[in-house]
N, C-alpha and C positions, 0 to 999 in steps of 0.2 A: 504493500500500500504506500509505500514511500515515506514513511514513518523513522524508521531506522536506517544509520549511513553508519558505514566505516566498519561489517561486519565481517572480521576473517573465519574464513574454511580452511578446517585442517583436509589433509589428500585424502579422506574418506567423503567429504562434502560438511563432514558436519559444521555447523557454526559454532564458531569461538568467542562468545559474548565477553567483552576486557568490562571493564569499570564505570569509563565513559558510556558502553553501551545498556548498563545497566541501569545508569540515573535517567537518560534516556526513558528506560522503559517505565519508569517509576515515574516519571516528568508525565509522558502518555496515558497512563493509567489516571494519576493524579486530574488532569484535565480533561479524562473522558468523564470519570466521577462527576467533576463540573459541570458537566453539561454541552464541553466544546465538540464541534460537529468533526468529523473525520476530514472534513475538506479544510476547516479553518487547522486541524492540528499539520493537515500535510504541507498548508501554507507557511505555517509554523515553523515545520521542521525543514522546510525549503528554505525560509530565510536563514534561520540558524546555520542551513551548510553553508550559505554565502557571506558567512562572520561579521563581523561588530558594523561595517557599512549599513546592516537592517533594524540594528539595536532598536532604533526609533517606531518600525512598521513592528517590530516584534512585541515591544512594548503596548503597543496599541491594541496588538490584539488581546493581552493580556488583561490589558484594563478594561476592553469593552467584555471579555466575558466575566469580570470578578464584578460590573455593571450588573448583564444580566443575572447571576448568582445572588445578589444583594435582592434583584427583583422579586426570584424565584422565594427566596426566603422571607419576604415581609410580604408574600402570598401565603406561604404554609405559614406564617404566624398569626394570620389574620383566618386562615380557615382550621386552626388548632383553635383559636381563641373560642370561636363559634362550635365546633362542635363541643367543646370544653362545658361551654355553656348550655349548648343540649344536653350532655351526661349529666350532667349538676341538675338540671330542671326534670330530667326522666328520676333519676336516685329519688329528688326531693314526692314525684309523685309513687312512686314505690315504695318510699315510707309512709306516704300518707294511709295509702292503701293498704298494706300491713298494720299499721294503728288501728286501719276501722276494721278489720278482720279479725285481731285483740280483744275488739269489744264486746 
């Protein structure tokens, strides 16, 4: 997928993951979690092979997904908070219910 650069094959084919290509992988996973799409992380990883001249594009795309991340998260706060408040109001009528079945 054009993800990973700079992977050596031993003469069997297998791949040789060194150090670099491990934070690599850890970097990828890290911002799929995020949210970032396959095509922005390959943009990603295409500028990053062409070194510190993309610093600036690279950054940007970092900031515009830690944007939408923020988004995504004062969504699931606001629909925690709300179903929150449905559990609270279902309990509260469950005890009521129970009280007059007590009786």
């Amino acid at each position: 997928m054009g993800l990973l650069y700079k992977i050596d094959k031993d003469s069997n084919g297998y791949r040789n993951y060194d150090e670099e290509n491990l934070k690599q992988i850890e970097f990828i996973s890290c911002m799929r979690n995020a949210g970032m799409t396959i095509n922005k992380l390959q943009k990603y990883m295409l500028l990053y092979s062409y070194g510190d001249q993309t610093f600036e594009q690279r950054k940007q795309l970092i900031a515009d997904q830690l944007k939408e991340i923020k988004s995504q998260v004062l969504k699931y706060k606001n629909a925690q908070q709300v179903l929150e408040y449905k559990l609270n109001h279902y309990e509260e009528l469950t005890n009521k219910f129970n009280q007059k079945d007590a009786k």
